[in-house]
C-alpha positions as CSV (number, residue, x, y, z in Angstrom):
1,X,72.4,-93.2,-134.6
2,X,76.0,-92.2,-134.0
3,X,77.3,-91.6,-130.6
4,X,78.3,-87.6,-129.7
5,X,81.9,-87.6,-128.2
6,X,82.0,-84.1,-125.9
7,X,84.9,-82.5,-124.4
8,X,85.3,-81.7,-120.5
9,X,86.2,-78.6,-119.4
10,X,88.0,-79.4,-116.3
11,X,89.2,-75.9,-115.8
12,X,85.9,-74.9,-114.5
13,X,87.0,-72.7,-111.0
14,X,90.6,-72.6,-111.3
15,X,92.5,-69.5,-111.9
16,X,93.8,-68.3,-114.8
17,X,97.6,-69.4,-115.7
18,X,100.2,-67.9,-118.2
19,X,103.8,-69.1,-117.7
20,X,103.3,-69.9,-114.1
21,X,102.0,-66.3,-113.0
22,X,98.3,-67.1,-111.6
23,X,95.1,-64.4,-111.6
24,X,95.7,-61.1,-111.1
25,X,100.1,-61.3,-111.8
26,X,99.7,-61.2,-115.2
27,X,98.2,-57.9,-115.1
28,X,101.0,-56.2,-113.3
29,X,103.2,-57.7,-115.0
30,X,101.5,-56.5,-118.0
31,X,100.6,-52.6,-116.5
32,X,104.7,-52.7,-115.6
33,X,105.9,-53.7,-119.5
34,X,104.0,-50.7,-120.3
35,X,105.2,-48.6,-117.7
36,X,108.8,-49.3,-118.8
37,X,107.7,-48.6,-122.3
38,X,106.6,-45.4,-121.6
39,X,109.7,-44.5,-119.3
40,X,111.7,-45.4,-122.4
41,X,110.0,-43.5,-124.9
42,X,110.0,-40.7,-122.1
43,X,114.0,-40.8,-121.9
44,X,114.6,-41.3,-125.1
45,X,112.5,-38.0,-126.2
46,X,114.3,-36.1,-123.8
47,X,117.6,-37.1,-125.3
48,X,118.8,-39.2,-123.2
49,X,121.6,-41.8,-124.1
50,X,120.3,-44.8,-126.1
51,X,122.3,-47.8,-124.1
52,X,121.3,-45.8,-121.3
53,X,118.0,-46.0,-121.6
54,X,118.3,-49.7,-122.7
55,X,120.4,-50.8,-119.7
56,X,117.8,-49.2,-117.3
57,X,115.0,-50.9,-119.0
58,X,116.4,-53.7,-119.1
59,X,118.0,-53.7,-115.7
60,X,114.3,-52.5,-114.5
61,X,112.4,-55.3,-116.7
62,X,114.3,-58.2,-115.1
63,X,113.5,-56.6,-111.5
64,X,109.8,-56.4,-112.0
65,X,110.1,-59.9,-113.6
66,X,111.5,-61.4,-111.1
67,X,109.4,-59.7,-108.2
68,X,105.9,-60.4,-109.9
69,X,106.8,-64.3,-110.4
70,X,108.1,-64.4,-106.8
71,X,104.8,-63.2,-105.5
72,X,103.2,-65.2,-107.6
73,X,104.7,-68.0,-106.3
74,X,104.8,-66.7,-102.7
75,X,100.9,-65.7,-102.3
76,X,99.1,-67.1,-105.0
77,X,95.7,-66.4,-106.3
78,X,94.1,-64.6,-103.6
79,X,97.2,-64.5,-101.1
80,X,98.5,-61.0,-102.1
81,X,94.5,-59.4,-101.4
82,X,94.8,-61.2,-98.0
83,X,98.0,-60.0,-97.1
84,X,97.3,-56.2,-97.8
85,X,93.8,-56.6,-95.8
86,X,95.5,-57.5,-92.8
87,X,96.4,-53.7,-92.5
88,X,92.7,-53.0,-92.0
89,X,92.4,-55.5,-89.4
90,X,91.6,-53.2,-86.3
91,X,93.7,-54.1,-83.4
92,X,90.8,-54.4,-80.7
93,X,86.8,-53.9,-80.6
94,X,85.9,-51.6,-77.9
95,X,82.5,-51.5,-76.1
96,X,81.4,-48.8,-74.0
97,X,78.2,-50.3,-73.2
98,X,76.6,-53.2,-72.4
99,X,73.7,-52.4,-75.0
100,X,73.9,-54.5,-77.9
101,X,74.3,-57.8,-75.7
102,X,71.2,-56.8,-74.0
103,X,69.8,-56.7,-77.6
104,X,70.8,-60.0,-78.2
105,X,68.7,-61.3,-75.6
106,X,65.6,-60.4,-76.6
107,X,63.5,-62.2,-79.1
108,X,62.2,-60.3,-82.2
């Protein structure tokens, strides 16, 4: 019999990567390409200068760039989701009764 040689996938549970951005990066840097697509073909319609349009794509392109890989590399994979739910964090719990620690003590 001949011996089966398999591969390992030792990927398993890591996030996805392109290029350095991790997870969910890619897709805005992705939705923003488009977006600056449209905003060209928008200006460009409209009859707006040509280098205009270019330089403010352009000059818009490199921003986003450089923000998405600089959160990327700031938060991570699920630092940017934990970031924003810190806002819903309330401030303090308030109880106006001692109820539900008098429900605690007794036994179901």
């Amino acid at each position: 019999m001949a011996s089966s040689v398999y591969k390992i996938n030792k990927g398993i549970n890591k996030p996805i990567e392109f290029k350095g951005l991790k997870a969910q990066y890619i897709a805005y840097l992705a939705i923003g390409l488009i977006g600056l697509l449209v905003l060209f073909a928008i200006l460009y319609i409209a009859g707006v200068n040509m280098f205009f349009c270019l330089a403010l794509v352009v000059t818009l392109g490199s921003i986003h760039f450089m923000t998405v890989y600089r959160m990327s590399d700031k938060y991570g994979q699920y630092g940017l989701l934990k970031k924003l739910a810190v806002g819903s964090i309330p401030d303090a719990i308030t109880g106006r009764t001692r109820k539900i620690f008098l429900h605690l003590l007794t036994k179901h």
